[in-house]
N, C-alpha and C positions, 0 to 999 in steps of 0.2 A: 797499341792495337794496330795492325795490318792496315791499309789501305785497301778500299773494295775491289780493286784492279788489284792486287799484291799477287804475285806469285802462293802465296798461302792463301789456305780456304780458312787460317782462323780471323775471321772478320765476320760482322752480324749480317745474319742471312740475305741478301741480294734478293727483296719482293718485286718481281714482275710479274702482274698476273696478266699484262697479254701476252711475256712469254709464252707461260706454260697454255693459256687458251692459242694462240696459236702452233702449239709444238702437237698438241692435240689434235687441233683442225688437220695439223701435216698428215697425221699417222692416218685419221678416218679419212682425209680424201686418199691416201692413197690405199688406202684397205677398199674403198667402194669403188674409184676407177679401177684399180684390179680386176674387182669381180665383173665388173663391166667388161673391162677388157676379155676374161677369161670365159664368159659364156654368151659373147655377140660380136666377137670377132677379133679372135686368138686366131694369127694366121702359123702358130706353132704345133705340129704334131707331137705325140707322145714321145718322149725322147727314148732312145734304147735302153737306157739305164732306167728310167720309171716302165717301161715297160714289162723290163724286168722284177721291178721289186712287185710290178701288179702280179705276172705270174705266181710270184713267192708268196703273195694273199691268196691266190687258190689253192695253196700247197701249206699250209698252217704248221709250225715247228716251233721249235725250239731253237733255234741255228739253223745259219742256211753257211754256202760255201766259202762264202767271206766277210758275211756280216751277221749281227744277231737277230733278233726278230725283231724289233720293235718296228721297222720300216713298214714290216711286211703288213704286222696288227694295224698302223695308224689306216693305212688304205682299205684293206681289209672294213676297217670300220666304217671309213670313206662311205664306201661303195654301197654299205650295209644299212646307212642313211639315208643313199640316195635310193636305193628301191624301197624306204619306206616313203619317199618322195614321187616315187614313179618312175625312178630315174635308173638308167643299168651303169657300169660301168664305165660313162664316160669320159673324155678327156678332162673336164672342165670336174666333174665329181672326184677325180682322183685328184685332182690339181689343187683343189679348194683348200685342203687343209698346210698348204705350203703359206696360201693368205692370211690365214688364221696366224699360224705360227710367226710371219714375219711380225703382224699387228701387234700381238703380245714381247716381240724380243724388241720392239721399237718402246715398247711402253717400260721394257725394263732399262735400255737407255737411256730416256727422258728420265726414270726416278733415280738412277745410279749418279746420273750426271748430276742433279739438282742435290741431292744428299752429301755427294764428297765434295763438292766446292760450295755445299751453301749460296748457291744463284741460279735464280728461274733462267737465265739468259744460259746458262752452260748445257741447260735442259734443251735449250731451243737448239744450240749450236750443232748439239749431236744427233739431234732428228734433220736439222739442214744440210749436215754436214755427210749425213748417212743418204740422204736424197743423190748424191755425186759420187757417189761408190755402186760401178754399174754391176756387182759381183751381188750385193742386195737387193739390186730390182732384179735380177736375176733370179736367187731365190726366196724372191716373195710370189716367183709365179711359177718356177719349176720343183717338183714334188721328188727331191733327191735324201739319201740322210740325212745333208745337210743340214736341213731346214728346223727339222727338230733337234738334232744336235745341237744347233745352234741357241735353238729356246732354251733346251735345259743348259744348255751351255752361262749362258747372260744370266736368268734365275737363280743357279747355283752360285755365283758371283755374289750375286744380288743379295741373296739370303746372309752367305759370308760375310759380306762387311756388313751388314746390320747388326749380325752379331758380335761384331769388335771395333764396331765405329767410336768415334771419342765422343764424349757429351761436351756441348760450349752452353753456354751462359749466354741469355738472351743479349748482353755487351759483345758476342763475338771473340770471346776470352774461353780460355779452356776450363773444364770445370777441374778441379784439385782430387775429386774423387773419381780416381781411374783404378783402383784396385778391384772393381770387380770381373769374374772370368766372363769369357764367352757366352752371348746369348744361348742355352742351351737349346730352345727348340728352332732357332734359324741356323745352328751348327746343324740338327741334325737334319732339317727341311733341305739346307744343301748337299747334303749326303744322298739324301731319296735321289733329287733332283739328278746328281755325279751318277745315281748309279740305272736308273732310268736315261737316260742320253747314253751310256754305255750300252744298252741295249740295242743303240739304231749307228754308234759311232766309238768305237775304243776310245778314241783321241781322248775324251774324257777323264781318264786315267791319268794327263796332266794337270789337273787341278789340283788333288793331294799337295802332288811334289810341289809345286807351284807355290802354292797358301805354306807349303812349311820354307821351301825357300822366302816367304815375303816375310816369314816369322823369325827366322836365323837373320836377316839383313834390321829389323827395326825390332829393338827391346821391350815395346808397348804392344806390338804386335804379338810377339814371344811368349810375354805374359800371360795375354787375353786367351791362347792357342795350347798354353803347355796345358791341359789338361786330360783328362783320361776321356771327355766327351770328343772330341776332334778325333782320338780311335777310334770313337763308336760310332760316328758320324762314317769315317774312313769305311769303319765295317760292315755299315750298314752299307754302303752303294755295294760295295763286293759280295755279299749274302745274295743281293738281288742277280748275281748273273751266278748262282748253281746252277739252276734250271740249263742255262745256256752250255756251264761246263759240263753238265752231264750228260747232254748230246754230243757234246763235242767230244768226250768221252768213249762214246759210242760209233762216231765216227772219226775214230784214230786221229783226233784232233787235227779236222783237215782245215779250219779256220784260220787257227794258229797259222796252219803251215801258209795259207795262202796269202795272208799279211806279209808274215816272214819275205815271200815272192815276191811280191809286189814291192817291196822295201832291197830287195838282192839281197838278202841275210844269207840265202843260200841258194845253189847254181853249179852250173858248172865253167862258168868265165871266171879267169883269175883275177889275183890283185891287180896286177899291170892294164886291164881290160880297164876292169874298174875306172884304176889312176887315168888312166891315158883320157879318158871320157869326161871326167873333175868337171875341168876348164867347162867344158860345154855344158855340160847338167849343173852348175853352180850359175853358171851365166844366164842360162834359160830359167831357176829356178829367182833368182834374182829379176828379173826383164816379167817374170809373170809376174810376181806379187807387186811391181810397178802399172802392172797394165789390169790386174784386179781396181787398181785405183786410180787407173786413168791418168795416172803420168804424174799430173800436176797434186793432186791429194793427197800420193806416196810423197812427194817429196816434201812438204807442208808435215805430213806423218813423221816422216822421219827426225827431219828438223823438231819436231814437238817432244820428242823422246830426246835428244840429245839435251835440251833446252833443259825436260825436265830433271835428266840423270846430274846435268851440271847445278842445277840449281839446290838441288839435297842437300849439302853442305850451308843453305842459307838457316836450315830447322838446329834449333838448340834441344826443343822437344821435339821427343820422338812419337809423340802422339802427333803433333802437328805434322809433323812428315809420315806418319801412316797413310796420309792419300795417295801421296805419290809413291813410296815402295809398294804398297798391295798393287796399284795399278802395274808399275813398270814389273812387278815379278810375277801378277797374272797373265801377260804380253811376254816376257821375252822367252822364256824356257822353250816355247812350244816351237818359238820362230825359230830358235839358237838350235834346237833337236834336228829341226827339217834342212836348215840351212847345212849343220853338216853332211847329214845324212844323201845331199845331193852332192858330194865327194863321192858318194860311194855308188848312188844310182840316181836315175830321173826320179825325182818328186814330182808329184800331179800339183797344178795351182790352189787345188782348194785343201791339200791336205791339211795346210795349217788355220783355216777356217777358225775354229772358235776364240782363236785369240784376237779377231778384229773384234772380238766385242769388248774388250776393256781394251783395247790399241784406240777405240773410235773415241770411250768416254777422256780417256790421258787426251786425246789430240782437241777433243770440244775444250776441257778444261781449260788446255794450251793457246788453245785458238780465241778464246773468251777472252783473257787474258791479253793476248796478241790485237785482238779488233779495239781495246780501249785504251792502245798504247796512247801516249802524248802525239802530236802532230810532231815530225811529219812522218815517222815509222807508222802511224795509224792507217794512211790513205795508202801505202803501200800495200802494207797487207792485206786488207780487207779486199784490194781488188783484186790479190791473188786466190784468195780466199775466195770470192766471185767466181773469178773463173776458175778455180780447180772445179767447183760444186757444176757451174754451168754445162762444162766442158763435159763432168761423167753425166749429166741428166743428158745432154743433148747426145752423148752416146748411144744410153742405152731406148730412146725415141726412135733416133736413127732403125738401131736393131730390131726395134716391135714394128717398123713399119714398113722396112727395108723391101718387103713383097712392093711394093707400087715403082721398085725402080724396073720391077722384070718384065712386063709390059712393053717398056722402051726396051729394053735389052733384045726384046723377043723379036723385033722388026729389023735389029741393029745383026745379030747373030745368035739366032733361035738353036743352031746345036750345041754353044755352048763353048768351043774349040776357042775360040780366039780369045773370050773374056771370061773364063770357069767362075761359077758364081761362088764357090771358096775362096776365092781372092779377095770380093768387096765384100762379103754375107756372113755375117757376125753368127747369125743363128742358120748358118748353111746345111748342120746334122740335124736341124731339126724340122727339114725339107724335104717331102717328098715320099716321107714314109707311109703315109696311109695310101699315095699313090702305088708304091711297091708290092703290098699287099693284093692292091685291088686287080694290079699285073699278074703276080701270082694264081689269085684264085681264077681270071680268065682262063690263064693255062688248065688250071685243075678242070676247068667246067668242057674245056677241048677234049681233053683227055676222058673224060665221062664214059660211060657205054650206059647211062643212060637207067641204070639199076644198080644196088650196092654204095656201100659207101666212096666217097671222094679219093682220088688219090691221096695217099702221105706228102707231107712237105718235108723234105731235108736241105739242113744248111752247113755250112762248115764253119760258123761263129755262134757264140753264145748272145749277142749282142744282138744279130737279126734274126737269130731262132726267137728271142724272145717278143721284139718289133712284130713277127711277121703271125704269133699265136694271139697276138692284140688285136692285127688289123684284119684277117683272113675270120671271114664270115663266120658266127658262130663257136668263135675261138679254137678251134683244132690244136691238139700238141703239134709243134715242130719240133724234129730231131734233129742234134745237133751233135753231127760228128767231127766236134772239133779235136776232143781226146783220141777218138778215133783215128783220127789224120798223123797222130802224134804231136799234137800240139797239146797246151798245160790245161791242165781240170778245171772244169767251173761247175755249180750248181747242177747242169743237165744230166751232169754223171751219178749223182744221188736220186734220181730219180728212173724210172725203166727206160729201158732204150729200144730201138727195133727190134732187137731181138728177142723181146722178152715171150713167153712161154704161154699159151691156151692153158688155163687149169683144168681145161673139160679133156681136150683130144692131146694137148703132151706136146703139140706140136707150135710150132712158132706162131706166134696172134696175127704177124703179117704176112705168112707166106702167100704167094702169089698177088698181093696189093700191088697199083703200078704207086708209082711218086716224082713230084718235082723235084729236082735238084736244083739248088743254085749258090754260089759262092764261088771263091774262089781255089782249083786245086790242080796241086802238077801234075803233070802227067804221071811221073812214076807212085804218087798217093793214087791219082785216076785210076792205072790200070792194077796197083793193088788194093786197093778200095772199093771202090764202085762199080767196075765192070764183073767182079764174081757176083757182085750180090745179088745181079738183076739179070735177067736173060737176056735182056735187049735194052739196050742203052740208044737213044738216037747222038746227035751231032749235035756239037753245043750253038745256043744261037744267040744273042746280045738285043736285051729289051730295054729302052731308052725309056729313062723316066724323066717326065715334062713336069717343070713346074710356071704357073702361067707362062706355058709359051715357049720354056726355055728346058733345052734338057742337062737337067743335072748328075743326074747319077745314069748309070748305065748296070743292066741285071743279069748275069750271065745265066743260061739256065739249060739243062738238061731231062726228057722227059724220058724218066725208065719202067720198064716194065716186068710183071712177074718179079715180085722180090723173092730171092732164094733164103736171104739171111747175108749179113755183114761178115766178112771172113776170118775176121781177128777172134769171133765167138762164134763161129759154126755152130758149135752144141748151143742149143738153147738154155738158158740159164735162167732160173726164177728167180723172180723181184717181188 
């Protein structure tokens, strides 16, 4: 029999129960200071991207531009909650269910971890260990896919190995009777799970291949998996996005195409663009997933997966090495995909998201393992293991409270010029925007005549057309002539645009309406663009947005009058 410290989980179960009572404590304090945080002083606005997926709750589908619905439902519901609470749309009620969701992906941590290694301490290691990885306190409190990707993500894991885990013998010894197949209803509970999270995140579509690669590397694995329920399981997540392809059906599968985009599948730069760029989008995408984890926990991570990959050859049974294959081949596919794939263009840091949740349970295992070495490799690591944890918690502290350095800053150099608060300010996009807004509509109330509706607001990004319909009084649409300008499609294009059509009088719904402009545009989109549409265009003028004290952003903004219609659609066209 194994040694409780052994690289192998088969040894008799490891009982700590102030582990797992304090791995619990971890998860509830941080589920209750969260909500603390989030509804008595979040110095964080609504981010552009939740901004966005709120608007896409007022507009209820099937698919939206580049994702499926499911984002748009959770908030949707959100929201739908909080006015049976009293509560409208706010920050803190869209935000909430990001808290939810991390509570429950912590708890499926803690049980993954305890189950494949047989010890309460492995449980504790990966709720400590997940405390210094400042990409989850990130989203345990911002309301992005991620967040639910990330649940159904761990869940569908979670269900997986339970229905192919090994049985031991209360000696810590394997039991002799492994011939039976796969849990049938936890194959097909992770299938739901695969194909719900497909709804709010593709990525998901890695776990298939994933589980069949973990099943071609280990023979016990193979066994448990060759069956005809794992395609039904398969089939069953894919049944649940018709709905989705049948919009996207409908709209010339413009989803598709925009992943595609996002990914450079297709474009008009060549190979050689491509190639020549490698070097720097392999570097930058390497240098983020280091800095997801805070330097010192990516390197501890990495080391844990080498440790573990070298150490496979110690199993003679391939049951007993089921933990480590399912883990390392639910983890690497997804890393191996993105990592090439930044050969070819910039990858975003979070796209490979769902594989830190069986990267974090492999590194608890590792790390378990690594803190009860013999002296004196034991005091080594544990202090590194210290400070990696330290070092991201005190990170992302820094981040939540970062507003109290601008005060000082605001007395030192309050325009902003000398020390741009993107340089020190972690959460710096997530500054200022409700002030933007609140700029905005001053203008609009300038512009008034005092009878009729408000000016229109126009922007030339999809990002602060959506920002600016959250924060401006009453929600108004902004239009967003970013397709307009000749720049690539987003959401706003499926929806009516200025020029959409009066069904009563035949003529344009905004003719003669003034509106704000603001964003950014060259001169030659300006005077093909915006100066036919409007009779009178004034002189752009530059509105400084202050955050305690200090100005961050700057708003360019033009007020025009009498809208003719946008000239790329003169005719009016019904929507």
């Amino acid at each position: 029999m194994a040694e409780p410290n052994d690289f192998s989980s088969a040894h008799p179960w490891i009982r700590k129960a102030w582990c797992v009572r304090t791995a619990l404590g971890l998860l509830l304090l941080g589920f209750f200071s969260n909500l603390l945080f989030l509804y008595h002083h979040c110095p964080f606005d609504l981010s552009e991207d939740e901004s966005q997926y709120w608007l896409w709750s007022r507009h209820l589908a099937w698919g939206y531009y580049s994702k499926g619905p499911g984002i748009a439902g959770i908030i949707y519901a959100a929201t739908a909650v909080g006015h049976w609470f009293g509560q409208h749309a706010t920050m803190p009620i869209i935000r909430t269910p990001a808290i939810i969701f991390a509570f429950f992906s912590g708890l499926a941590s803690l049980l993954l971890a305890r189950r494949m290694f047989r010890d309460d301490r492995a449980g504790l290691m990966v709720i400590a260990l997940s405390a210094g990885v400042p990409v989850f306190a990130v989203g345990s409190l911002i309301m992005t896919i991620d967040s639910p990707m990330y649940l159904c993500w761990a869940w569908a894991c979670v269900c997986l190995w339970l229905a192919v885990e090994p049985r031991y013998a209360e000696s810590g010894e394997l039991q002799p009777q492994q011939s039976g197949r796969a849990g049938i209803g936890w194959l097909y509970l992770s299938g739901l799970l695969v194909g719900l999270g497909i709804l709010c995140k593709p990525v998901l579509l890695f776990i298939p291949p994933s589980a069949a690669l973990a099943a071609w590397s280990n023979p016990y694995l193979r066994h448990k998996l060759a069956t005809w329920h794992s395609l039904g399981a398969t089939l069953l997540a894919l049944a649940l996005q018709i709905p989705t392809l049948i919009w996207n059906a409908q709209h010339h599968w413009i989803m598709f195409s925009a992943i595609g985009g996002e990914g450079g599948l297709h474009g008009t730069r060549g190979v050689w663009w491509h190639l020549s760029h490698a070097p720097l989008n392999v570097s930058m995408f390497v240098l983020s997933q280091a800095g997801i984890f805070a330097g010192i926990l990516f390197v501890l991570l990495v080391l844990a997966f080498i440790e573990a990959i070298r150490n496979l050859k110690k199993f003679q049974n391939p049951a007993a090495r089921a933990v480590w294959d399912f883990l390392i081949w639910m983890t690497l596919p997804i890393f191996a995909f993105y990592f090439l794939l930044s050969f070819w263009s910039k990858v975003q840091p979070n796209w490979p998201a769902g594989g830190y949740f069986t990267a974090m349970v492999l590194f608890a295992g590792m790390a378990t393992h690594w803190w009860n070495q013999p002296l004196p490799q034991r005091k080594a690591v544990r202090r590194w293991i210290i400070a990696g944890v330290a070092w991201g918690f005190a990170l992302f502290v820094f981040a939540e409270n970062v507003q109290l350095l601008y005060p000082v800053l605001a007395k030192i150099d309050p325009t902003g010029k000398h020390f741009p608060a993107k340089r020190f300010d972690p959460a710096f996009r997530l500054h200022a925007l409700k002030v933007r807004g609140q700029a905005i509509q001053k203008i609009r109330l300038s512009m008034w005549k005092g009878h009729g509706p408000l000016p229109m607001v126009m922007d030339d990004r999809w990002d602060t057309s959506s920002s600016l319909c959250y924060y401006l009084p009453g929600h108004p649409f902004v239009f967003c002539l970013q397709t307009a300008m000749g720049g690539k499609h987003c959401q706003f294009d499926l929806w009516p645009g200025p020029n959409q059509i009066n069904p009563h009088t035949g003529k344009l719904r905004y003719l003669g309406r003034d509106a704000v402009l603001t964003g950014s545009f060259s001169r030659p989109v300006f005077d093909r663009l915006i100066k036919p549409a409007f009779a009178h265009v004034s002189k752009m003028f530059v509105v400084p947005l202050y955050y305690y004290g200090v100005v961050v952003k700057h708003l360019d903004v033009w007020k025009c009058y009498d809208f003719k219609g946008l000239p790329e659609s003169r005719k009016p066209t019904a929507h």
